[in-house]
Each structure stands twice: as structure tokens, then as C-alpha cells.
Backbone as a ProteinNet text record, in pm:
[ID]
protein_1_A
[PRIMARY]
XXXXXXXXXXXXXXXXXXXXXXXXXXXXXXXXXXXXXXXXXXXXXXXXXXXXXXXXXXXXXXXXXXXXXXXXXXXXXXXXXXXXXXXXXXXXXXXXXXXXXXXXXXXXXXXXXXXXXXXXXXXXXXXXXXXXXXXXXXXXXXXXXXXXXXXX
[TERTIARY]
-2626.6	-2765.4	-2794.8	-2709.5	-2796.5	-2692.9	-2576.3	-2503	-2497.7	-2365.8	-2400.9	-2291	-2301.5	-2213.3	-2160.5	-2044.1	-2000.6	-1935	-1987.3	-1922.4	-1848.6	-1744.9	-1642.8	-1738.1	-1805.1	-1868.6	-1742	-1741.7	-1616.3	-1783.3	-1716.5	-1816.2	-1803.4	-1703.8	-1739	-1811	-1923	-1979.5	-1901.6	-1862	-1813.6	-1674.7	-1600.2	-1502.3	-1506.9	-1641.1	-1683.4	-1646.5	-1633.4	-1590.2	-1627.2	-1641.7	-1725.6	-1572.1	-1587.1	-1490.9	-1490.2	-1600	-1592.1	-1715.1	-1673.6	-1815.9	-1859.7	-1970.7	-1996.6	-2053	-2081.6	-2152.5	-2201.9	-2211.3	-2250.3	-2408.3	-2454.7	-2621.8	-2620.6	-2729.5	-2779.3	-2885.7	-2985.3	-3094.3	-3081.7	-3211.7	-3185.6	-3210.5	-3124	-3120.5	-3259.1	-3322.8	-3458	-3455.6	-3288.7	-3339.9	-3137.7	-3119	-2993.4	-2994.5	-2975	-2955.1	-2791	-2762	-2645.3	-2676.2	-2586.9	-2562.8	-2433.2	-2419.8	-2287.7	-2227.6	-2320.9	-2314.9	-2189.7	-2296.9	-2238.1	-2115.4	-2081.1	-2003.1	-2043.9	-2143.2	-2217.3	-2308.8	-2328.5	-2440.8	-2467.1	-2614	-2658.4	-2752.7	-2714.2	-2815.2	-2924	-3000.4	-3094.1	-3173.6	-3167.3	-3244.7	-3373.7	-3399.8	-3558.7	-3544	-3484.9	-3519.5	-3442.8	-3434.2	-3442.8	-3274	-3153.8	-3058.9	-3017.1	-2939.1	-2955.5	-2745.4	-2688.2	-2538.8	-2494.6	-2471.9	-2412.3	-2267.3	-2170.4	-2032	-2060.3	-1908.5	-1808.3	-1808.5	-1824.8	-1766.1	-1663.6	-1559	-1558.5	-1534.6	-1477.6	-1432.7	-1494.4	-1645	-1793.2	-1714.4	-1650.6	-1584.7	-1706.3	-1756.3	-1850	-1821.4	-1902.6	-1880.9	-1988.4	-2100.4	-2211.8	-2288.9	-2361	-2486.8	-2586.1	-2679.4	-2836.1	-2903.5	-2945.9	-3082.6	-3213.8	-3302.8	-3419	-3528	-3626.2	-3726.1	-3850.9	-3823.2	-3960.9	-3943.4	-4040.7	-4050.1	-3988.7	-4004.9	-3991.3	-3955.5	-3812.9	-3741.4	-3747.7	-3909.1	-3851.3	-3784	-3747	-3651.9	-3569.5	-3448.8	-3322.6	-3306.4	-3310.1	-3261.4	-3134.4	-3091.8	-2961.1	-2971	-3032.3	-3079.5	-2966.9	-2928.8	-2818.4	-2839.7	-2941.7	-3026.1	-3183.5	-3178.4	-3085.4	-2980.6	-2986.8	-2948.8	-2918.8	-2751.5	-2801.4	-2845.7	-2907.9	-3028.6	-3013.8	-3018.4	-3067.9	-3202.9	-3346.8	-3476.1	-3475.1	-3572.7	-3563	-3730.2	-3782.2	-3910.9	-3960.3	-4038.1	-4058.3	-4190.5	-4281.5	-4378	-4450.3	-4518.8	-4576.5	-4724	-4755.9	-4919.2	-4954.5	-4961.9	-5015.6	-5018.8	-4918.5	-4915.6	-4758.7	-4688.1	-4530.3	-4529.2	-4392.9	-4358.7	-4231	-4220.4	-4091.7	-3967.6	-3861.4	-3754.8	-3651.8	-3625.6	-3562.7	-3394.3	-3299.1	-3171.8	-3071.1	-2961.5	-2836.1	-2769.3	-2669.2	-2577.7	-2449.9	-2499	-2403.8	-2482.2	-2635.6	-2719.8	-2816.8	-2805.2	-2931.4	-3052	-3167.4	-3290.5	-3342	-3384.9	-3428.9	-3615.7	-3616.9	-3813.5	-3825	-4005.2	-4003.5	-4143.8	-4198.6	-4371.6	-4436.3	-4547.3	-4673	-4731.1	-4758.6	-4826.5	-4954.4	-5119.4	-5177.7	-5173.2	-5155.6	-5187	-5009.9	-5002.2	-4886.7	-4822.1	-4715.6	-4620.4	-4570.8	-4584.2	-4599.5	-4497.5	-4402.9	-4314	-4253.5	-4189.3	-4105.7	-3962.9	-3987.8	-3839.5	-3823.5	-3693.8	-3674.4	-3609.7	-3691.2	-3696.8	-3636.1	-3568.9	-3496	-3558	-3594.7	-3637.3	-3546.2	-3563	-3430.3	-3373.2	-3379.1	-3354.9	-3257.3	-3238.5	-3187.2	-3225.2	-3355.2	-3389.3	-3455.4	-3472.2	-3533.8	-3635.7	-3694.6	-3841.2	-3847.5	-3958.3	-3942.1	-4081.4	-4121.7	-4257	-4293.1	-4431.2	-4453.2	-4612.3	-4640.6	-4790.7	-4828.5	-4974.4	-5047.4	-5198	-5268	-5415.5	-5481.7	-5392.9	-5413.6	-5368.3	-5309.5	-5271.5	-5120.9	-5100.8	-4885.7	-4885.6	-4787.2	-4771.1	-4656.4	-4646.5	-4501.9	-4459.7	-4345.8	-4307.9	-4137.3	-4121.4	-3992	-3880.2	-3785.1	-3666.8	-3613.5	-3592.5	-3547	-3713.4	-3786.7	-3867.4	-4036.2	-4039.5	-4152.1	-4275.9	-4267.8	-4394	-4488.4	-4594	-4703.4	-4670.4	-4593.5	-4638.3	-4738	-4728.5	-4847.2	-4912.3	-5040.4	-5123.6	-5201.7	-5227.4	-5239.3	-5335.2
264.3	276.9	203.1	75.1	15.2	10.2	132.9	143.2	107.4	43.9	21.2	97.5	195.7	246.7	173	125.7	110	234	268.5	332.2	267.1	320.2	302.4	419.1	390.4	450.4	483	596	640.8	683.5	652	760.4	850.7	931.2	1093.3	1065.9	1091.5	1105.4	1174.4	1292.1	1361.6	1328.6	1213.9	1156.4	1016.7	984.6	897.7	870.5	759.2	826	668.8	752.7	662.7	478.4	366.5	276.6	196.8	167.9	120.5	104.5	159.1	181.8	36.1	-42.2	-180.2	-122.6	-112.2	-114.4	-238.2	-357.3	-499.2	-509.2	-407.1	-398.4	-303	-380.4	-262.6	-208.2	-225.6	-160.6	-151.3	-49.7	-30.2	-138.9	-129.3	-176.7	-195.8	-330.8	-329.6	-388.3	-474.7	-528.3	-546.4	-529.4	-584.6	-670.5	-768.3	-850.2	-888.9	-938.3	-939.2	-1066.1	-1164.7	-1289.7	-1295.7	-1240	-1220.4	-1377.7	-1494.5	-1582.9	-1658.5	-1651.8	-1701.9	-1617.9	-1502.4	-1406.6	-1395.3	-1348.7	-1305.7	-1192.5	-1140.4	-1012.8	-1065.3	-1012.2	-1050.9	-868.1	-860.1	-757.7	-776.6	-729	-785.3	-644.3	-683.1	-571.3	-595.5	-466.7	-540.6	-582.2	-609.2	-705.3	-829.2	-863.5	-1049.1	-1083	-951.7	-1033	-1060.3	-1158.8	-1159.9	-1128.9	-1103.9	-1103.6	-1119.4	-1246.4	-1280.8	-1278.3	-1212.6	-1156.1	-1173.7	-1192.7	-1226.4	-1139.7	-1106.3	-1049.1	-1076.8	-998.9	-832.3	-767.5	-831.4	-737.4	-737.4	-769.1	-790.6	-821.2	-926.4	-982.4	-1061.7	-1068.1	-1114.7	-1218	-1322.9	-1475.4	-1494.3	-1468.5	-1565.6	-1455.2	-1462.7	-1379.4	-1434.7	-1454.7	-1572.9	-1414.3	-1516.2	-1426.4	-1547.6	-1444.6	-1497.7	-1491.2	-1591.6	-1579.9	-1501.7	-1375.4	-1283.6	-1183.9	-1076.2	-960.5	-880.2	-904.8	-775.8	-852.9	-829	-905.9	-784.4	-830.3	-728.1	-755.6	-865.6	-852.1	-1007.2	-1038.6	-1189.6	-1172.5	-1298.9	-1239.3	-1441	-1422.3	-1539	-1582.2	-1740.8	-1813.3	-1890	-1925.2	-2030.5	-2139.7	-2135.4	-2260.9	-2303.3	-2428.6	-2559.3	-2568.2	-2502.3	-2536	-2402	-2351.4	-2250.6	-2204.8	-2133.9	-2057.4	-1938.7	-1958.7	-1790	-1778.6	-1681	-1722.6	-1582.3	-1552.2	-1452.8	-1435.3	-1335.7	-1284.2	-1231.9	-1213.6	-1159.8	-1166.9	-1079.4	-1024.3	-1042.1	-1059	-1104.2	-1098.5	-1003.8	-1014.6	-1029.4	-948.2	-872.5	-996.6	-1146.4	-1205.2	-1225.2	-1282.1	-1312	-1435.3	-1440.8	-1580.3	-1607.6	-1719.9	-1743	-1811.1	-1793.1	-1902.6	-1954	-2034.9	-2097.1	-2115	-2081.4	-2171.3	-2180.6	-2264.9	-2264.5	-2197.9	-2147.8	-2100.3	-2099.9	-2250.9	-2232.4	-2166.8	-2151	-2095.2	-2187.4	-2306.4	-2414.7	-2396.3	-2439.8	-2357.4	-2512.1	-2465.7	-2587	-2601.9	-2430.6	-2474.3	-2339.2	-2361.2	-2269.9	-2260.1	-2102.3	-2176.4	-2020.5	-2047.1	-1927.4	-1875	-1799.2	-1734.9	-1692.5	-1672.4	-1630.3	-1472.9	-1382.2	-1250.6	-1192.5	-1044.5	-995.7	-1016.9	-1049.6	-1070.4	-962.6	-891.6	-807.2	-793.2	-731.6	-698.5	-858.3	-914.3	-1041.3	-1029.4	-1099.9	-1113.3	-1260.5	-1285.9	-1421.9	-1425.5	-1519.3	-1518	-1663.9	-1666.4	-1755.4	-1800.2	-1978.9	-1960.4	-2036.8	-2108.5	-2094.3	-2220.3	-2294.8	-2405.2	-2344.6	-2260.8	-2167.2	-2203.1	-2227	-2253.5	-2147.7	-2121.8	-1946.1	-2011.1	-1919.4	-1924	-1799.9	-1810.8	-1736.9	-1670.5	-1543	-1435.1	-1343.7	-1337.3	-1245.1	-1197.1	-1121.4	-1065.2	-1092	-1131.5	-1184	-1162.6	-1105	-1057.5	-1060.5	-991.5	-964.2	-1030.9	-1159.4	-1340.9	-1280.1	-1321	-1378.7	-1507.5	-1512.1	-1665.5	-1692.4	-1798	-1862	-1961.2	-1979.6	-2129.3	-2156.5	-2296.4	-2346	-2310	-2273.5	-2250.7	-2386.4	-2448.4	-2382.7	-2467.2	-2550.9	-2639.6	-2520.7	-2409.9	-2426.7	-2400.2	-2520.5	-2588.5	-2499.6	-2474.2	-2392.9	-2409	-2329.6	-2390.5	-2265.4	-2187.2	-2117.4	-1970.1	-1961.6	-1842	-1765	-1660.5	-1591.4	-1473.5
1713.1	1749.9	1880.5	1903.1	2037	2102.3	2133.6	2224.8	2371.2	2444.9	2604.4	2633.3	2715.7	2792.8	2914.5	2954.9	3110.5	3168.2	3308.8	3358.1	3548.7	3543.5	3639.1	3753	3827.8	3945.5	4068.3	4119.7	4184.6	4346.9	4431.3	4575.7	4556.8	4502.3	4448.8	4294.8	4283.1	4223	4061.8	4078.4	3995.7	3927.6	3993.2	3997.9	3905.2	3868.3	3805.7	3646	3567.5	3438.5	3351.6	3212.8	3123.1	3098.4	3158.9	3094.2	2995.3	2944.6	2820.1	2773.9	2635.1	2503.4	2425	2429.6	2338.1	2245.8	2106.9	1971.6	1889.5	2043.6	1869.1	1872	1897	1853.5	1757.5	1644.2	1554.5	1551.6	1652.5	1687.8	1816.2	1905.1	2053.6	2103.5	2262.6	2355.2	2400.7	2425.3	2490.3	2670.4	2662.3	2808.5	2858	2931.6	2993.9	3100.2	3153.3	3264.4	3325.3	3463.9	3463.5	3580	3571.2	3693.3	3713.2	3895.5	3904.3	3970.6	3976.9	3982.5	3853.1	3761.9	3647.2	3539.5	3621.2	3601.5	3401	3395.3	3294.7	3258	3148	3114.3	2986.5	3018.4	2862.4	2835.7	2663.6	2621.9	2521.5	2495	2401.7	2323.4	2214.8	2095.9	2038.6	1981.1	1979.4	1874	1775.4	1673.2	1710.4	1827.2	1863.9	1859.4	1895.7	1897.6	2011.3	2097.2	2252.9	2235.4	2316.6	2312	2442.3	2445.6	2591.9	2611.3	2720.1	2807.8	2904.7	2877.9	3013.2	3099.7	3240.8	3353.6	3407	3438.6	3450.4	3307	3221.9	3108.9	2957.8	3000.4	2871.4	2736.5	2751.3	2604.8	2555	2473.2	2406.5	2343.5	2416.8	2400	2270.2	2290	2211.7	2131.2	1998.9	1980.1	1938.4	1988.3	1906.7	1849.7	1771.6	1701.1	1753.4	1794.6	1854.1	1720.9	1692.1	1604.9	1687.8	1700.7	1724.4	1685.1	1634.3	1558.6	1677.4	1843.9	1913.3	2047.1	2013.5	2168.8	2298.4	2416	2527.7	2627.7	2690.7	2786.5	2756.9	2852.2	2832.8	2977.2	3035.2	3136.8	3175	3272.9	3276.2	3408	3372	3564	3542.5	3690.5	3653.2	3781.5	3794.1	3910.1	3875.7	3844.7	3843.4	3740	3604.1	3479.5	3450.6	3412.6	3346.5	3242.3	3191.4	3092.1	3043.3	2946.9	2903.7	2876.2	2964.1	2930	2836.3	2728.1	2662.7	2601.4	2640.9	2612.5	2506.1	2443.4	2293	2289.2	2223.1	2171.4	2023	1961.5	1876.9	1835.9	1762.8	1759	1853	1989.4	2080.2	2186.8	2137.3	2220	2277.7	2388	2411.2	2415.4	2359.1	2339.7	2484.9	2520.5	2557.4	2565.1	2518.3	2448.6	2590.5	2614.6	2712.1	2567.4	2647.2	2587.7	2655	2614.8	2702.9	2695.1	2812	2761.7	2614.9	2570.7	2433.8	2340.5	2379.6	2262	2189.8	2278.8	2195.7	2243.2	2183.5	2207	2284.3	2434.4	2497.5	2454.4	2468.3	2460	2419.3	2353.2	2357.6	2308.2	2395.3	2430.3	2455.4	2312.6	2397.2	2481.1	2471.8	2604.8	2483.4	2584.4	2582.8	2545.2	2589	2592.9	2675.2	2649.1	2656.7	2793.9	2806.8	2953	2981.3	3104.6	3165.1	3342.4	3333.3	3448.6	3527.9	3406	3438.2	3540.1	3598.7	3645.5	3735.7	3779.3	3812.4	3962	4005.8	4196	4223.8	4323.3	4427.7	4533.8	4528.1	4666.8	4751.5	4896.7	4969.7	4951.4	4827.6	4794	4700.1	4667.4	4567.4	4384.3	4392	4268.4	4222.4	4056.5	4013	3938.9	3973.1	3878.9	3812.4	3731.5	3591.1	3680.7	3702	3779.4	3671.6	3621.1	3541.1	3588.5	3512.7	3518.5	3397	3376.9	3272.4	3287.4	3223.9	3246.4	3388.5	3512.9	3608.9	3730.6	3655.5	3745.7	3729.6	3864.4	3875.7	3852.8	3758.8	3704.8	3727	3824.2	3851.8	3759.2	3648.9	3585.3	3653.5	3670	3663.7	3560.2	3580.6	3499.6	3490.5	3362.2	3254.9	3199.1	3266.3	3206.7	3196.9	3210.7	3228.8	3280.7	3354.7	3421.3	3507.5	3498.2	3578.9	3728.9	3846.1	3950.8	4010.2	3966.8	4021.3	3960.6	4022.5	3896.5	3984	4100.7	4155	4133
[MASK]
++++++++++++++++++++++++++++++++++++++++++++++++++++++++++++++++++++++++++++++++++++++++++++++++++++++++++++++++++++++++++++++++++++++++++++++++++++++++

């Protein structure tokens, strides 16, 4: 059911071909992320399981189960600290779980109202912040802590 296909991409297009099939989800796929930094991918299902691999050959190191009814996106910072941040939904509100890469849960903290087109930005210090949309405001927090730095 929450199959990942890899495929081996060729410049001839047609030349292209499926390389390897994953099956360790039992519900669909809600979010994939990849840090070619931390030579890592993470996938995530909506019933809250996150499964973090190895790059190049997605051997599957870790699997957390997240406490939320509806995991939508994981994504993997690895500046300052690396992280796995992981998003989830809940009575029409999102939650968000900060953890380590071994899978320990650093934080983990409400949100108001639903989180909306997240993703995680670099600035030239090379530190990531966690960017989302939230009842009309861009909300900037610190990875892995957090912290409000800005609401737009």
C-alpha cells in the first residue's frame, strides 16, 4: 500500500528503468524528503510512521512511530544539529515533533491552526530554519529549538 518506487533516470528518457521497489509502509506515502548532505531519505505515512535510509542504497536504518492521527510531511536538517522535524495534524490543528537522528524526541510543540506549505531554508551562515504558512503569516522557527524568529 505505501509503496516507493526508485527509478535509475537514463538522458534518454525511454532508456530509463524502475531500480528498486521499498514496501516498509503500511499505509500511503504522505511526504518524502532527501539530505544529500547527511546522505539520507526519510518517508513518512499518514498514520505517523517516519522511516529513515541510507543513501545511495535506502537501507533502512531507523522507523519511529510519531504520536499523531495524520503524519503530513518529515523532512531531515542537518544544520546546526541534525534532525528529523516531522509535521502532523490533529483536530484541525498541527503539531510539530523535532528528533534525532537516533529517533529521540527533542520537542515537541503545537501549533495554533493547520501548517500549511512547510519547508526548510538556509541562510548564508548555513543554518535551516523550519518556513511555513499559518493563517496568512510566514512563520520562521529555528531548527532543531524552535524559537519564533519571525511572523510575516
Amino acid at each position: 500500500m505505501g509503496n516507493i518506487r526508485i527509478m535509475k533516470l537514463n538522458t534518454n528518457i525511454k532508456e530509463s528503468k524502475m531500480d528498486l521497489l521499498i514496501t516498509d509502509h503500511l499505509s500511503p506515502i504522505s511526504y518524502i524528503h532527501c539530505n544529500s548532505e547527511l546522505n539520507l531519505w526519510i518517508s513518512a505515512s499518514i498514520d505517523g510512521f517516519i522511516n529513515l535510509y541510507a543513501l545511495p542504497l535506502s537501507k533502512l536504518l531507523r522507523c519511529l512511530k510519531v504520536d499523531t492521527s495524520n503524519c503530513e510531511y518529515a523532512f531531515l536538517s542537518s544544520s546546526p544539529l541534525p534532525s528529523i522535524i516531522v509535521i502532523g495534524e490533529d483536530n484541525n490543528t498541527s503539531e510539530i515533533f523535532v528528533y534525532s537522528i537516533n529517533g529521540e524526541l527533542y520537542l515537541r510543540q503545537k501549533e495554533q491552526d493547520i501548517i500549511e506549505n512547510p519547508l526548510i531554508l538556509r541562510d548564508l551562515n548555513s543554518i535551516e530554519y523550519l518556513a511555513y504558512i499559518m493563517n496568512e503569516s510566514i512563520i520562521i522557527r529555528t531548527i532543531p529549538t524552535l524559537i519564533l524568529q519571525s511572523r510575516i
